[in-house]
C-alpha positions as CSV (number, residue, x, y, z in Angstrom):
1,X,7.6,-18.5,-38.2
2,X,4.3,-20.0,-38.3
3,X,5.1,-22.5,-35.1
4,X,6.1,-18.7,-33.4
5,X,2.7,-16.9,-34.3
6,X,0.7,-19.3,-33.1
7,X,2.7,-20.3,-29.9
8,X,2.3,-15.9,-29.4
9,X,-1.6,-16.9,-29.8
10,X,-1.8,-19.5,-27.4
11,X,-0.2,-17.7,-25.1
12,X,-3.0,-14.4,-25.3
13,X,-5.5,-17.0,-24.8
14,X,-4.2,-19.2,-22.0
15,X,-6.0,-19.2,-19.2
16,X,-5.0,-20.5,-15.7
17,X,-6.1,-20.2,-11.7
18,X,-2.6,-21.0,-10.7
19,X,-1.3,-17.0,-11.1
20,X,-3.6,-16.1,-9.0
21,X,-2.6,-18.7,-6.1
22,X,0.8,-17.8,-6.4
23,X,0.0,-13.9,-6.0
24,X,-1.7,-14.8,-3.2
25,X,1.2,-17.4,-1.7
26,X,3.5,-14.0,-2.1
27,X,1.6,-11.5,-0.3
28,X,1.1,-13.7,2.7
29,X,4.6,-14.3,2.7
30,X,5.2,-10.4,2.7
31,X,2.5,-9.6,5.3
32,X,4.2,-12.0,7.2
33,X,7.9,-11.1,7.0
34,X,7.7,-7.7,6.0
35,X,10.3,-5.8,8.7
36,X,8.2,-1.8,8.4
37,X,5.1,-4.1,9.3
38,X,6.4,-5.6,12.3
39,X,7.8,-2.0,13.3
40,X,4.2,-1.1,12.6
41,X,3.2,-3.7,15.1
42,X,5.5,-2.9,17.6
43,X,4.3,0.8,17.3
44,X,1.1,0.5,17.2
45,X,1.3,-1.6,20.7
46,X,3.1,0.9,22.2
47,X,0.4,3.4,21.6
48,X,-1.8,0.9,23.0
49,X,-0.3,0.8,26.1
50,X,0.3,4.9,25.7
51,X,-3.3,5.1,25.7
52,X,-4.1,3.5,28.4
53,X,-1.7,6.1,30.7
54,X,-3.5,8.8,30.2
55,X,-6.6,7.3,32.2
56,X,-4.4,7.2,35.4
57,X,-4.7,8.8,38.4
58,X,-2.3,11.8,39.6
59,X,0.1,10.7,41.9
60,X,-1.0,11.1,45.4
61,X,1.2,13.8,47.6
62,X,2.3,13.1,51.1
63,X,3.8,16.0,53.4
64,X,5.7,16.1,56.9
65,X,6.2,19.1,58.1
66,X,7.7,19.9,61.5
67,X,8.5,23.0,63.6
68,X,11.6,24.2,65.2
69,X,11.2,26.2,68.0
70,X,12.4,27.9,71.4
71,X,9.5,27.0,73.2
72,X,8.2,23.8,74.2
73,X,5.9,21.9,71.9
74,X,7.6,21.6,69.0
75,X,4.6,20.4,66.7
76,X,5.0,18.4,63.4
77,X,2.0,18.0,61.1
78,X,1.7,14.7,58.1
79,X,-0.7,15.4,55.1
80,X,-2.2,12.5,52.5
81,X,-3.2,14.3,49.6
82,X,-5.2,12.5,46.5
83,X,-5.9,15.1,43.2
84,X,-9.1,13.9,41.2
85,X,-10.7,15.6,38.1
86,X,-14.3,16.4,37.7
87,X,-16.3,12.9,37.4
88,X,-17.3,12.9,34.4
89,X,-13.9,14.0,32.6
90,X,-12.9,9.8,33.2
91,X,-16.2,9.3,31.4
92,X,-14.8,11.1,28.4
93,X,-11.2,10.0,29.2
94,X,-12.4,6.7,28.5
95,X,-14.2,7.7,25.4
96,X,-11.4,9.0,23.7
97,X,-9.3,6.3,24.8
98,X,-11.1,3.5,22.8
99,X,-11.5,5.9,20.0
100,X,-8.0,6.3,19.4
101,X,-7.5,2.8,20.0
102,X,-9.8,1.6,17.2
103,X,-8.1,4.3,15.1
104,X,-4.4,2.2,15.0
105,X,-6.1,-0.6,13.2
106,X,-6.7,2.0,10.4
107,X,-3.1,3.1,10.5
108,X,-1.8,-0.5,10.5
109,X,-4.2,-1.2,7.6
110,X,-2.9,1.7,5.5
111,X,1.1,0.3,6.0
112,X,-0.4,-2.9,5.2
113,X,-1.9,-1.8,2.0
114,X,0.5,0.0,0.8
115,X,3.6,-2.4,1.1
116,X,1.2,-5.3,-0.1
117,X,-0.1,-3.3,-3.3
118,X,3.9,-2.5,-4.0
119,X,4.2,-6.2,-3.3
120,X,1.6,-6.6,-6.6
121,X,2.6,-4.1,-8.8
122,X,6.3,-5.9,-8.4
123,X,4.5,-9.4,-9.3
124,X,2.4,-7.6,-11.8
125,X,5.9,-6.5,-13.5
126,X,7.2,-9.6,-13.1
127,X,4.7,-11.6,-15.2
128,X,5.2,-8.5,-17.9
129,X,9.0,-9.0,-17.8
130,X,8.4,-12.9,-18.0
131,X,6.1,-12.8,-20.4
132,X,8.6,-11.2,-22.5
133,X,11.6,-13.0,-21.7
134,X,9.6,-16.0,-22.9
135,X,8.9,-14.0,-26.3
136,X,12.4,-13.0,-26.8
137,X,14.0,-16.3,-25.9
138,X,12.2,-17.7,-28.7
139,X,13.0,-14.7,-31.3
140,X,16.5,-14.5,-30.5
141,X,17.0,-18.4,-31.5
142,X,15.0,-17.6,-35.1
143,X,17.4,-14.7,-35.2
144,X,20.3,-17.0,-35.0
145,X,19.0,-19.3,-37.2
146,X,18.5,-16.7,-39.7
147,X,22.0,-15.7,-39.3
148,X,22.9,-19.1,-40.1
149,X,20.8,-19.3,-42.8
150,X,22.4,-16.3,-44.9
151,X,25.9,-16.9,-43.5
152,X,25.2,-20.1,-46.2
153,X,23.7,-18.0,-48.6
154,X,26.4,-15.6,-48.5
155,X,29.2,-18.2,-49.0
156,X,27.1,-19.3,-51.7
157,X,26.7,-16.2,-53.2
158,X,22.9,-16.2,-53.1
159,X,23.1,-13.1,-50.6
160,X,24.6,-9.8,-50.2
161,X,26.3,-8.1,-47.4
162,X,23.5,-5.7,-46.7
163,X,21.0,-8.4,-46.0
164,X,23.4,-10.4,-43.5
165,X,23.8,-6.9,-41.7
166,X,20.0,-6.6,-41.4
167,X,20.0,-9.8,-39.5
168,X,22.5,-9.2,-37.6
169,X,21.9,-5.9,-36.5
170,X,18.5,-8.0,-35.6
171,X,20.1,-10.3,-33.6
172,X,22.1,-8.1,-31.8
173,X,18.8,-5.5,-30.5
174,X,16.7,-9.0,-29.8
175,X,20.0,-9.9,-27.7
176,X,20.2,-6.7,-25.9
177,X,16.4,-6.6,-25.2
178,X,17.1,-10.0,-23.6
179,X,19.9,-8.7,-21.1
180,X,17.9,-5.5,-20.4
181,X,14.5,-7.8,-19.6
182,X,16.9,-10.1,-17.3
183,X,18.2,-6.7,-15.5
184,X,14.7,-5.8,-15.0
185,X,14.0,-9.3,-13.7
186,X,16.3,-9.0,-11.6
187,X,15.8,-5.9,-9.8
188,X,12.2,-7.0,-9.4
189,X,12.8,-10.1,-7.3
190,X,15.3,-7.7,-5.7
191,X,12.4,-5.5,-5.0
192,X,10.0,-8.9,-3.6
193,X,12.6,-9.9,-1.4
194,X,13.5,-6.7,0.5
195,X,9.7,-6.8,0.9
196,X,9.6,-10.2,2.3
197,X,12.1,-8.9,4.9
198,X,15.2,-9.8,3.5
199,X,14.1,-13.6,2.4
200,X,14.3,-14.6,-1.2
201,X,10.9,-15.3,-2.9
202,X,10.1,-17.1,-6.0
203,X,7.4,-15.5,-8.3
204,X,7.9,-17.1,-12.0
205,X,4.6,-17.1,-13.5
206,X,4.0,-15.8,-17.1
207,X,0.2,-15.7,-16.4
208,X,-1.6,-12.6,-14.6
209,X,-4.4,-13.1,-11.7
210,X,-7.5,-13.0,-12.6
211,X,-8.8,-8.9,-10.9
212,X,-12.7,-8.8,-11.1
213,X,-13.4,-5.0,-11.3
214,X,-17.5,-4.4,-9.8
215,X,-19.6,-3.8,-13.1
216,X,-22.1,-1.4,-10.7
217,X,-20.2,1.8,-10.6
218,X,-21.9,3.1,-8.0
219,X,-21.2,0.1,-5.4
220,X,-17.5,0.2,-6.5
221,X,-17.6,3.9,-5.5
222,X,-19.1,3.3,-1.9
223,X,-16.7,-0.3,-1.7
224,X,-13.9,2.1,-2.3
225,X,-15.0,4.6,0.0
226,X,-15.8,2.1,3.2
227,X,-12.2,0.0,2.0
228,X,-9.9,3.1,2.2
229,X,-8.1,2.8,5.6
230,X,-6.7,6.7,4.7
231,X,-10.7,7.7,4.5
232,X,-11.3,5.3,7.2
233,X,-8.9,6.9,9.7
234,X,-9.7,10.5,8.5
235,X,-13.7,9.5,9.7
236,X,-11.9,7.7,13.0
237,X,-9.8,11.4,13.4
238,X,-13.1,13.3,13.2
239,X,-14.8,11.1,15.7
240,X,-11.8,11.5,17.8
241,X,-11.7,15.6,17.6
242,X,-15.4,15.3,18.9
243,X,-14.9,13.5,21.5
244,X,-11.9,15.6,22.8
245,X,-13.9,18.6,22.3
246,X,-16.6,17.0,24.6
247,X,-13.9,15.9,27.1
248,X,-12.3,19.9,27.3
249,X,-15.7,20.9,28.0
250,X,-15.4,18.9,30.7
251,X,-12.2,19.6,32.2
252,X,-12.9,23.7,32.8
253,X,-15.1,21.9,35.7
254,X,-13.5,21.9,39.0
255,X,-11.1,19.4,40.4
256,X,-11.2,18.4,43.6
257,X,-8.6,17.1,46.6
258,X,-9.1,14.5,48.9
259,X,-6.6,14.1,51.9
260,X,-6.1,13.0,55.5
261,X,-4.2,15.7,58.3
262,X,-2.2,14.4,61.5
263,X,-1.3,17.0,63.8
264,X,0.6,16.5,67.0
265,X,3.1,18.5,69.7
266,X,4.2,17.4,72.8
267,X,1.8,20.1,74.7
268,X,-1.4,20.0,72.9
269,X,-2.8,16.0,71.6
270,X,-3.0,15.0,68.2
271,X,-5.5,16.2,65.8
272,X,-6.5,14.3,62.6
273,X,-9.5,15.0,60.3
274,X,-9.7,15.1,56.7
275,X,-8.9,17.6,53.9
276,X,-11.3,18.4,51.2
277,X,-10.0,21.1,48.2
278,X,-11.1,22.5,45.4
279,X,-9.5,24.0,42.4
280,X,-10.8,27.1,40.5
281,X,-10.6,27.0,36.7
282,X,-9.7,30.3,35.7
283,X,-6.5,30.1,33.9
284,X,-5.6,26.0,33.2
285,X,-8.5,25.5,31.1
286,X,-8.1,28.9,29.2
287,X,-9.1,28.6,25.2
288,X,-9.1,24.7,25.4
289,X,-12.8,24.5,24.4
290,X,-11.8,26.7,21.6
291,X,-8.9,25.2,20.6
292,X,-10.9,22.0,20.4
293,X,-13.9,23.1,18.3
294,X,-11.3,24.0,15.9
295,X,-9.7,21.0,15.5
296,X,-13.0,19.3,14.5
297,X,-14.0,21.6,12.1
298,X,-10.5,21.2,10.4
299,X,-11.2,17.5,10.9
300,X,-14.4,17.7,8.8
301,X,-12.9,19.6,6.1
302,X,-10.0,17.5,6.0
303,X,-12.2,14.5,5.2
304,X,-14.6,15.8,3.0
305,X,-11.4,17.2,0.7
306,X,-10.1,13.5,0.7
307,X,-13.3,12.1,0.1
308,X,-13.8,14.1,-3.2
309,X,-9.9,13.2,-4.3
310,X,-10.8,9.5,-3.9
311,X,-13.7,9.9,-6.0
312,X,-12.2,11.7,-8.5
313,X,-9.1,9.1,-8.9
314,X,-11.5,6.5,-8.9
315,X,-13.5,7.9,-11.7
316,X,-10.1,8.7,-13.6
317,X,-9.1,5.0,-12.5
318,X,-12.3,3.8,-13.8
319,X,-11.7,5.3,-17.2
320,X,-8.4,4.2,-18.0
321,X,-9.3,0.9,-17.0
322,X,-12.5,1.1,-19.3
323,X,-10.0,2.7,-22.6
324,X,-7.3,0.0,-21.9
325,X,-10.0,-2.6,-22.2
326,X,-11.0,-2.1,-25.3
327,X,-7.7,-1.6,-26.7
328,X,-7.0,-5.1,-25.2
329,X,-10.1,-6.8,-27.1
330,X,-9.2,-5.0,-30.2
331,X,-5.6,-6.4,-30.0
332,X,-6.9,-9.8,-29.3
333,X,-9.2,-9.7,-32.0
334,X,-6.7,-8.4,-34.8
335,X,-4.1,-10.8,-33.3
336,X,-6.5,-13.5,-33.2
337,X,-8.3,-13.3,-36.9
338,X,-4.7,-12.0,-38.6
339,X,-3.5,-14.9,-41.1
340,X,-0.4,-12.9,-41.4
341,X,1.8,-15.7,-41.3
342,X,-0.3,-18.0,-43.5
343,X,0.4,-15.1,-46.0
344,X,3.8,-14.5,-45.8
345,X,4.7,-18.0,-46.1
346,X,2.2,-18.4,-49.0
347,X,4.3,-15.0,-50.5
348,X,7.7,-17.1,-49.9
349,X,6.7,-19.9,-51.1
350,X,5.9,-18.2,-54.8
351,X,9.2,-16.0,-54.9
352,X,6.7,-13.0,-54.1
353,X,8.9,-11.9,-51.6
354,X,12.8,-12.9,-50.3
355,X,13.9,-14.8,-47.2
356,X,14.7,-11.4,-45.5
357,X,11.4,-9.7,-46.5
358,X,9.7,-12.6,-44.9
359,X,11.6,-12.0,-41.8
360,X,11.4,-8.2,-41.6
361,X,7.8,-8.2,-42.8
362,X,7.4,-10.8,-39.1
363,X,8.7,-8.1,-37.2
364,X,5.8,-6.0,-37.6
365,X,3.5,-8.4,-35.9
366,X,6.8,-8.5,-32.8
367,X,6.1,-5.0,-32.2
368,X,2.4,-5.3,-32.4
369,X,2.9,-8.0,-29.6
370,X,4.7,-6.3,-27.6
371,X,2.7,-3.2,-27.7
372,X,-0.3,-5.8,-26.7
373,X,1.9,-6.6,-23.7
374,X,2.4,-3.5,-22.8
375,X,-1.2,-2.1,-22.6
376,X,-1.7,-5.9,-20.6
377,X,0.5,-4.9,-17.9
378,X,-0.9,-1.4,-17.6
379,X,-4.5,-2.6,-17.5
380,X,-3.5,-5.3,-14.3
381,X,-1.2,-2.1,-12.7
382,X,-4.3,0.2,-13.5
383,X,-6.9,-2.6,-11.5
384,X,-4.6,-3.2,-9.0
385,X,-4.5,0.5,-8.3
386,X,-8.6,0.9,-8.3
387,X,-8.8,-2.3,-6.5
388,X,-6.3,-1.9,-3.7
389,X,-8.9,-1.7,-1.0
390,X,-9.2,-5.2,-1.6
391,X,-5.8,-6.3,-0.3
């Protein structure tokens, strides 16, 4: 038992760099094979390209038309027609353009963030569910040496019945804890490789990364704000509503149509000359400034709601982070200055208290371990969550 508790210390207080290269090996891998973030890709380039339509021309209109008649003559006419907006619509064509295409690397940021954090909560998981494995492994081998132990006693006489059922009932929960930790294992690097696209990945560690959180509240606050690709892409979307409301202000300006006429019969000669139209915006352009205006103000409000729901989960973030600290040190400091097991064995050794007492007393500090493990893994899920903006 005493080998145990301090192999439980040693492992609170190990320290090591490689966790945090692994993590890192793992979400490369994912950004890399991931199948929704090649989709994304492949989505986002075809907006690209979608973008890039909407500067073009209208197609130019050619028309032949000819006469049929009784008389001699029978003239035919051929008209080259070319539509063009007001000039300085292209201006804000273009604009808006660029705008929107700056605006995709936001959207492919936010898929990328959010896979890759799922990516680190399952690691984060992992190391939890490894961390106990580890622990369990090494109870479930005392238990069956304590099983051993009063199976002898009990042949002997020195033991009851009741005490080898306490042990064994023992055994049995540390067993089943085992198969339910490997079922959570398991489904974990079932989660990583779906993930990876598919591609198994191998993510062992016992030891958890090493997540500096900002100790100036204020500058995590503004990091947070300028590393949200949601927030970013809501500031990108009000930029954009701008600029469209500029370009409808622009298109309720006339267009105009440039074209070339041929004219010819067989009595009179050919005429040619050019053809100059205008169009008239009374009805095409109807409420489109409005409609635009609108959208921006919605825009605004839309972002300045999100803004204030960031801040607040980051606050509430902050907080838990801050409580489940200090729980942590408190844990490590009880777990570190407890001589429980030089006092148990010191109780055993004078007849103080049985073989099972000893063993049943132990299990108290289990299931202070494991609570300690617990509020570990939430602290790392709770920084990974504030910290995202990161990834």
């Amino acid at each position: 038992m005493r080998a145990l508790i301090i192999g439980l210390l040693a492992l609170i207080l190990s320290l090591n760099v490689q966790a945090q290269s692994d993590l890192k090996e793992v979400l490369q891998a994912i950004e890399i094979n991931n199948l929704s973030l090649k989709a994304q890709n492949q989505y986002i380039e075809s907006q690209r390209i979608g973008y890039k339509t909407e500067l073009n021309l209208a197609n130019p209109e050619i028309a032949y038309e000819k006469n049929f008649s009784d008389r001699e003559g029978n003239p035919y006419e051929i008209l080259i027609s070319q539509a063009f907006d007001f000039p300085s619509v292209y201006l804000h064509k273009n604009r808006l353009k660029k705008a929107r295409t700056a605006n995709l690397d936001n959207l492919l940021q936010q898929s990328r963030q959010q896979i890759l954090l799922a990516a680190q909560k399952a690691c984060l998981n992992l190391i939890y569910q490894n961390k106990l494995k580890a622990q369990l492994s090494i109870r479930y081998e005392n238990a069956q040496k304590l099983v051993e132990f009063f199976q002898k006693k009990l042949e002997k006489g020195d033991a009851n019945i009741l005490e080898m059922n306490k042990v064994k009932i023992v055994l049995l929960n540390i067993k089943n804890q085992v198969q339910l930790c490997e079922t959570q294992i398991s489904n974990l690097n079932e989660e990583l490789k779906q993930l990876n696209g598919g591609r198994a990945i191998s993510f062992n560690t016992t030891l958890y990364p090493e997540l500096v959180l900002e100790k100036d509240y204020s500058k995590l606050e503004l990091d947070v704000l300028n590393g949200s690709p949601n927030l970013n892409q809501m500031r990108a979307n009000m930029d954009i509503a701008s600029k469209q409301t500029a370009l409808a202000k622009n298109q309720v300006l006339p267009k105009f149509n440039l074209g070339y006429r041929y004219l010819n019969s067989d009595i009179n000669k050919a005429f040619n000359g050019i053809n100059i139209g205008i169009s008239i915006p009374l009805w095409e352009s109807r409420n489109k400034v409005k409609f635009a205006k609108l959208n921006q103000l919605s825009q605004e409000s839309e972002f300045l709601s999100q803004e204030k729901m960031l801040l607040s989960d980051v606050h509430k973030n902050y907080r838990k982070i801050q409580s489940l600290k200090a729980s942590l040190s408190e844990y490590r400091m009880i777990l570190e200055g407890n001589h429980m097991d030089e006092l148990l064995k010191k109780a055993l050794d004078y007849g103080q208290i049985s073989s099972i007492e000893y063993f049943m007393e132990s299990l108290y500090f289990y299931d202070s371990f494991d609570t300690y493990l617990q509020v570990e893994k939430e602290y790392q899920l709770a920084l990974a969550d504030l910290l995202k903006y990161q990834l």
